[in-house]
TORPA-4810 file (N, C-alpha, C, O; in nm, 3 decimals):
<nodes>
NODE_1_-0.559_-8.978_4.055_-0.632_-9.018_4.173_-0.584_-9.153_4.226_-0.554_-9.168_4.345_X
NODE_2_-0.579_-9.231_4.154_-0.499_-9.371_4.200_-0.362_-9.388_4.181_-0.327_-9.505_4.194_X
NODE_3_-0.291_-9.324_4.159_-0.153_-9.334_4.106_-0.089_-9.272_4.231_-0.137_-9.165_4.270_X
NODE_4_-0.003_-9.318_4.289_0.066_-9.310_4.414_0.169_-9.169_4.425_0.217_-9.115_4.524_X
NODE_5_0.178_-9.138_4.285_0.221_-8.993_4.307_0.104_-8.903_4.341_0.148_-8.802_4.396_X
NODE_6_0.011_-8.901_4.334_-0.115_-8.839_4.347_-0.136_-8.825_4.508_-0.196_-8.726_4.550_X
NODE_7_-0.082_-8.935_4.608_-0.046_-8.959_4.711_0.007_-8.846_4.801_-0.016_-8.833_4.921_X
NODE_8_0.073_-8.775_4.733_0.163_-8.682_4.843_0.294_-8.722_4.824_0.339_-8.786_4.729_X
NODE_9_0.376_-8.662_4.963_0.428_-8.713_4.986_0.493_-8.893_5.059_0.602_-8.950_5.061_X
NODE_10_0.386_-8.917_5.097_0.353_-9.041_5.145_0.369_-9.144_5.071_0.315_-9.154_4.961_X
NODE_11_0.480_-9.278_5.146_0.502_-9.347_5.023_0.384_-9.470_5.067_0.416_-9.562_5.142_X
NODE_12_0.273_-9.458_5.023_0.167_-9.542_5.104_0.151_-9.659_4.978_0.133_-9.626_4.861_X
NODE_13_0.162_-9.796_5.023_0.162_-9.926_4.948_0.048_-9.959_4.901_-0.038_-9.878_4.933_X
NODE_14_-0.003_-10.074_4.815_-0.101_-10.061_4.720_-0.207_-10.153_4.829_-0.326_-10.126_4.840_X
NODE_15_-0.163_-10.223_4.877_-0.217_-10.263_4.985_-0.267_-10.196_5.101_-0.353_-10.239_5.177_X
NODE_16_-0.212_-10.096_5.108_-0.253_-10.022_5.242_-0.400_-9.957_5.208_-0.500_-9.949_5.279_X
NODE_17_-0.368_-9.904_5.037_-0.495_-9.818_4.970_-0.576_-9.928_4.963_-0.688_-9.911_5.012_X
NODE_18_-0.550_-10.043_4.913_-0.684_-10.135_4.884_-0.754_-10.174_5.022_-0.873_-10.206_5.026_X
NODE_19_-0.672_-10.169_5.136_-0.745_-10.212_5.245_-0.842_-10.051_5.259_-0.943_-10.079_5.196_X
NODE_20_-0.850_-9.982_5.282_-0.894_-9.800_5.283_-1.002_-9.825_5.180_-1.114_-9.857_5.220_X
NODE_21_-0.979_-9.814_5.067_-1.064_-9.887_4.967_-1.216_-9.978_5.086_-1.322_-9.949_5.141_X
NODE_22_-1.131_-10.083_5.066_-1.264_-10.220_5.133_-1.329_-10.197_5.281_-1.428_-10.247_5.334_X
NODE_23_-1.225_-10.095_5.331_-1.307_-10.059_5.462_-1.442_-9.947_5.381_-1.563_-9.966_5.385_X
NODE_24_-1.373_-9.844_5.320_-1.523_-9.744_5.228_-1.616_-9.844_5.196_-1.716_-9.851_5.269_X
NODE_25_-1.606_-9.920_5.106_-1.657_-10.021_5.029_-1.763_-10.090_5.085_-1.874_-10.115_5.037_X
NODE_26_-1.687_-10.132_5.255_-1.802_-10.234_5.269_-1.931_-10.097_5.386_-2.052_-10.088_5.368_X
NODE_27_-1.875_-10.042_5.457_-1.953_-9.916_5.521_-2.085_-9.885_5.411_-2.203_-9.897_5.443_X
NODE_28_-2.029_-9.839_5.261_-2.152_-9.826_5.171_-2.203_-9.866_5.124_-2.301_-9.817_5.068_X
NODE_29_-2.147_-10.041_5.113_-2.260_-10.125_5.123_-2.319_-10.193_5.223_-2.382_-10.288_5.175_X
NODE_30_-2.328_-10.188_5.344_-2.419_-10.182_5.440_-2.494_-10.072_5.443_-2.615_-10.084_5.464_X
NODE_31_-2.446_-9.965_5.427_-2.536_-9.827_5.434_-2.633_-9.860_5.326_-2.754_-9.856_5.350_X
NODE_32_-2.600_-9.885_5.238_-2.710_-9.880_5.075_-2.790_-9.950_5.136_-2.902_-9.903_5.153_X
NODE_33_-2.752_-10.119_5.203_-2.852_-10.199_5.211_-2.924_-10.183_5.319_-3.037_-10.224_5.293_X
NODE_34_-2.915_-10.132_5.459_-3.004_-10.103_5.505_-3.136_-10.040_5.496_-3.246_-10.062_5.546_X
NODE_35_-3.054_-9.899_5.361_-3.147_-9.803_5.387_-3.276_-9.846_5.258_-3.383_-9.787_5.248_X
NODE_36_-3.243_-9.935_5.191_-3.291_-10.055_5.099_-3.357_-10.099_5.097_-3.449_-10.108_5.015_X
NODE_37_-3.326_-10.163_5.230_-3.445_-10.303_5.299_-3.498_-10.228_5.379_-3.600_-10.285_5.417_X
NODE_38_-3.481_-10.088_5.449_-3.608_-10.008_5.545_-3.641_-9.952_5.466_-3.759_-9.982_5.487_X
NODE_39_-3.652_-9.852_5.332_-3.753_-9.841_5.241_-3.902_-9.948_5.195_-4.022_-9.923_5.184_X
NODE_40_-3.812_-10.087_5.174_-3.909_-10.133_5.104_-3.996_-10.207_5.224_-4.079_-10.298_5.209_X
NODE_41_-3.959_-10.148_5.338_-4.098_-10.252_5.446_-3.990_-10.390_5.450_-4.046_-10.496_5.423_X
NODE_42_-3.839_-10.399_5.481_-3.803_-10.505_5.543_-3.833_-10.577_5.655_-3.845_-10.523_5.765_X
NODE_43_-3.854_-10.749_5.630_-3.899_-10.786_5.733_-3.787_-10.829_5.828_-3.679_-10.770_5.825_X
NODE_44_-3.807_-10.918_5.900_-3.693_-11.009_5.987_-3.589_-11.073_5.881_-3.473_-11.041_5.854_X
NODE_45_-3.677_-11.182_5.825_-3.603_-11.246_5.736_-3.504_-11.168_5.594_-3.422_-11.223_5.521_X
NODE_46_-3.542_-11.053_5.593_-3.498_-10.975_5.521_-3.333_-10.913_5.579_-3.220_-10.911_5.528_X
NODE_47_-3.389_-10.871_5.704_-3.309_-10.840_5.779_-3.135_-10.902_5.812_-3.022_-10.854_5.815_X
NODE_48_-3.201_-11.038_5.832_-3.127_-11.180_5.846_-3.018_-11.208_5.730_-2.905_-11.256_5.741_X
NODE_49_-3.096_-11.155_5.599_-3.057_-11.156_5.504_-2.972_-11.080_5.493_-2.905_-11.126_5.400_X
NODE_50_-2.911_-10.962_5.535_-2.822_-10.828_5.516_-2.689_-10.901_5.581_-2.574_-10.898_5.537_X
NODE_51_-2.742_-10.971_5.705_-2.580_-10.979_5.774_-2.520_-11.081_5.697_-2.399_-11.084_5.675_X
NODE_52_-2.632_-11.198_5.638_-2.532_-11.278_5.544_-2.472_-11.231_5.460_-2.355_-11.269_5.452_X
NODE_53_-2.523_-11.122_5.352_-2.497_-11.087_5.300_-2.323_-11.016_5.330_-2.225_-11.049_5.263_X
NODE_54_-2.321_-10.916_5.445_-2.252_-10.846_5.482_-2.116_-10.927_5.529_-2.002_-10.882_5.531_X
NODE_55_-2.168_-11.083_5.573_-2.051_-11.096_5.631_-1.941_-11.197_5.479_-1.829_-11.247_5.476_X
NODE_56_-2.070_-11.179_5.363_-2.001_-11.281_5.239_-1.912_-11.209_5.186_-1.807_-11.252_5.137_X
NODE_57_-1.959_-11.047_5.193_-1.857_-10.920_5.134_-1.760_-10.956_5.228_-1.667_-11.023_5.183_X
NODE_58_-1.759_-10.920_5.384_-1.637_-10.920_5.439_-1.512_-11.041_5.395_-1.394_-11.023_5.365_X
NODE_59_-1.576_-11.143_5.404_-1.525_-11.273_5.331_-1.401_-11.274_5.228_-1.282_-11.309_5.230_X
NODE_60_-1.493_-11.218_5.135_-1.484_-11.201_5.008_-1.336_-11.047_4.975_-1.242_-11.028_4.898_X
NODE_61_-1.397_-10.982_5.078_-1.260_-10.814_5.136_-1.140_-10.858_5.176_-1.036_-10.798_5.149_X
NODE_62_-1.145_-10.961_5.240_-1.055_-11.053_5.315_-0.991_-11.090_5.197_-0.870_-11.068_5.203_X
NODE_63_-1.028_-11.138_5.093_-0.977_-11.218_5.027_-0.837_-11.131_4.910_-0.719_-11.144_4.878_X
NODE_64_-0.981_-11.023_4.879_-0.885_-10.916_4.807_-0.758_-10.875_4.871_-0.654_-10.861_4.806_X
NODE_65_-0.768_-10.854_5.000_-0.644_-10.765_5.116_-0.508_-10.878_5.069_-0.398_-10.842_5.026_X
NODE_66_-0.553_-11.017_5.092_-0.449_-11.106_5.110_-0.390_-11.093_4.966_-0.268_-11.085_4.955_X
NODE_67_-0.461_-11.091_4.869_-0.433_-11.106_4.727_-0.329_-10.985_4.698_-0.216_-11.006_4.653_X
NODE_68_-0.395_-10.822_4.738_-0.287_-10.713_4.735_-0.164_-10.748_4.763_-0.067_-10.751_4.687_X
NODE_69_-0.174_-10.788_4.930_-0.044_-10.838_5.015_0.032_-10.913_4.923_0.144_-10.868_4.899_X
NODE_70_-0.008_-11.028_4.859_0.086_-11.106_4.830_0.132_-11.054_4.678_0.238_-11.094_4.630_X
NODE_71_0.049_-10.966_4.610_0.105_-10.855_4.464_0.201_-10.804_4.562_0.289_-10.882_4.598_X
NODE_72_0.200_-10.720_4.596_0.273_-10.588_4.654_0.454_-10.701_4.692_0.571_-10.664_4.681_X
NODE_73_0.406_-10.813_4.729_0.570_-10.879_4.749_0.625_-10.948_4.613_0.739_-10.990_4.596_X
NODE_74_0.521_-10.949_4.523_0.621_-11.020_4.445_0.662_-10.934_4.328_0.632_-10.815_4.336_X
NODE_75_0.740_-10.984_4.200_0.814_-10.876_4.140_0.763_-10.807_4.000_0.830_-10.793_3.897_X
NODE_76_0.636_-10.770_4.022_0.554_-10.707_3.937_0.614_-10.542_3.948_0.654_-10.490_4.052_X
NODE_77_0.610_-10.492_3.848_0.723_-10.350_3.808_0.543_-10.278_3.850_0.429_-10.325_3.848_X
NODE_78_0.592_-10.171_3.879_0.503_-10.078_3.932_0.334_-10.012_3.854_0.220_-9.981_3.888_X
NODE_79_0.419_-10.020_3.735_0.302_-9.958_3.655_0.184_-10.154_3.658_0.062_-10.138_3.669_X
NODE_80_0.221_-10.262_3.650_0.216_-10.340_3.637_0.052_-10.371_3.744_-0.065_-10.397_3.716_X
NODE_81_0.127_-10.351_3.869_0.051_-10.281_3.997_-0.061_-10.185_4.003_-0.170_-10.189_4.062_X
NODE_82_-0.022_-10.122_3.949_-0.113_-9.947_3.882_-0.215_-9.987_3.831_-0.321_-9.934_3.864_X
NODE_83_-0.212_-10.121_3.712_-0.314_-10.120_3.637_-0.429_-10.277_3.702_-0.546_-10.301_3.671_X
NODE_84_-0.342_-10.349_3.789_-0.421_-10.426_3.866_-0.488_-10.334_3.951_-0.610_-10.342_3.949_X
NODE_85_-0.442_-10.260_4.018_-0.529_-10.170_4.099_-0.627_-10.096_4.075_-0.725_-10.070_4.146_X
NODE_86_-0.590_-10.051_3.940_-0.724_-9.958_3.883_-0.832_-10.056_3.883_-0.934_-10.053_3.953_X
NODE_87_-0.799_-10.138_3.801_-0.898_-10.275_3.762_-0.962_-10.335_3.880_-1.084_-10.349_3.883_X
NODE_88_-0.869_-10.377_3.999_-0.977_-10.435_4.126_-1.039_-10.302_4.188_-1.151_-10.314_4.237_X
NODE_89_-0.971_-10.162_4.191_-1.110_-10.094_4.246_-1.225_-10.043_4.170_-1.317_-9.979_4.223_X
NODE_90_-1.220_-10.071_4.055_-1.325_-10.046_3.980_-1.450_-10.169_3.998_-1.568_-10.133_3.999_X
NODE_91_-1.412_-10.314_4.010_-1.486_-10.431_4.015_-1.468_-10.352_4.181_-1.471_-10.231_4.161_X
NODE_92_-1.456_-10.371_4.280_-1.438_-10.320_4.381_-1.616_-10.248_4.443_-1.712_-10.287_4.510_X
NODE_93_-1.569_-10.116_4.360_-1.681_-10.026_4.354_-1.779_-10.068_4.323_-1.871_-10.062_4.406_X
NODE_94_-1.809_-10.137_4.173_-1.916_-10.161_4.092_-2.006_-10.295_4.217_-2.123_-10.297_4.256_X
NODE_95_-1.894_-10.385_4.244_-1.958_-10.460_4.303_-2.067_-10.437_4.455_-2.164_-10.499_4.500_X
NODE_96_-1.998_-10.329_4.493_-2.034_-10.301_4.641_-2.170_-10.205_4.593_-2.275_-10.237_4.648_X
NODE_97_-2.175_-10.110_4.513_-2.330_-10.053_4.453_-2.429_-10.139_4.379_-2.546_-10.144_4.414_X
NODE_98_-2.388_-10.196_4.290_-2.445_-10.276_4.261_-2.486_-10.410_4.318_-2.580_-10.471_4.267_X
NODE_99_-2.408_-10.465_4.438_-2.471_-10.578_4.541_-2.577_-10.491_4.609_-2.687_-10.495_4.553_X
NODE_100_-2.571_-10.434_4.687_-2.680_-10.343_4.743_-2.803_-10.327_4.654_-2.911_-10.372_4.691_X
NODE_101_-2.793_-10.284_4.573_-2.925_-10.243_4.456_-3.012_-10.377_4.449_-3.134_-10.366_4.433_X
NODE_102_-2.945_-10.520_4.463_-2.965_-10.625_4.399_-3.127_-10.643_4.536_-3.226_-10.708_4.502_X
NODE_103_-3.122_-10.585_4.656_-3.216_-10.610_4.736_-3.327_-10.536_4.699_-3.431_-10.536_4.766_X
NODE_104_-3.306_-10.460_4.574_-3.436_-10.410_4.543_-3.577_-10.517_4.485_-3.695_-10.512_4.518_X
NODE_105_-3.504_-10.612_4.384_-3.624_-10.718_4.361_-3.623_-10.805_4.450_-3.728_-10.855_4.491_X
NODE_106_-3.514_-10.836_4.493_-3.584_-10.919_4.603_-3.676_-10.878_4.693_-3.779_-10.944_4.694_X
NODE_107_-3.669_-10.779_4.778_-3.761_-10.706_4.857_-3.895_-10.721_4.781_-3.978_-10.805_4.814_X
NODE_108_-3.915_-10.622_4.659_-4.045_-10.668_4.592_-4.100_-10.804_4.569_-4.221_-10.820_4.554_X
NODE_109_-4.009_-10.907_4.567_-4.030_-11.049_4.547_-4.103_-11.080_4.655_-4.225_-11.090_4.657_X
NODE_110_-4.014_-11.098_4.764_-4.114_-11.107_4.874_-4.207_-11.069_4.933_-4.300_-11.138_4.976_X
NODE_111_-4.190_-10.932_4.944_-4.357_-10.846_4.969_-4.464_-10.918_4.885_-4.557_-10.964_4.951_X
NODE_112_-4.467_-10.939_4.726_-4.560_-10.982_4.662_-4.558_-11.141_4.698_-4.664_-11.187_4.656_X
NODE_113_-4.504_-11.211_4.741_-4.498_-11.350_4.827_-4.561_-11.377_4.953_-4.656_-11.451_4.979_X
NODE_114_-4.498_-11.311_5.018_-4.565_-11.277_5.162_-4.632_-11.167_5.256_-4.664_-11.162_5.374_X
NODE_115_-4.637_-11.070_5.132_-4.711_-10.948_5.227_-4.671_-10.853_5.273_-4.746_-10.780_5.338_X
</nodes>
């Protein structure tokens, strides 16, 4: 599944997948967190709270893309690549489900705070 022969024919760079990757990534974690914070009776400030949130991931996506970019040029042998990649889309994933989830106590925090 991650291994670039798995790819096709297509000789598609590790960078190209990690950006594909962080575009999924961040879509389902906005999706999680919306549907999150309108379950639990989100308020404004709650609300307010998502885009910071959203724009710390983008930030943070940004950061990974440049990091690929600059793997993918230097002279790391392939399998080398393979196993950084497995490794950042796994923290990748975990992070983007598990940031989302994280608005579950908070939400309860505040409801029992403010109502």
């Amino acid at each position: 599944m991650f291994d670039s022969h798995a790819m096709g024919s297509r000789n598609v760079g590790f960078a190209k997948r990690i950006s594909t990757h962080l575009a999924a990534a961040l879509v389902t974690f906005c999706l999680l967190q919306i549907f999150i914070v309108a379950k639990m009776g989100g308020s404004l400030v709650l609300h307010l709270g998502i885009i910071v949130a959203i724009g710390g991931f983008a930030v943070a996506a940004r950061g990974l893309e440049r990091r690929w970019q600059m793997l993918e040029r230097s002279d790391l042998s392939h399998s080398g690549l393979a196993l950084r990649f497995r490794r950042d889309l796994l923290q990748l994933w975990v992070a983007s489900l598990v940031g989302a989830m994280l608005w579950i106590p908070v939400a309860i925090i505040f409801r029992f705070l403010f109502g």
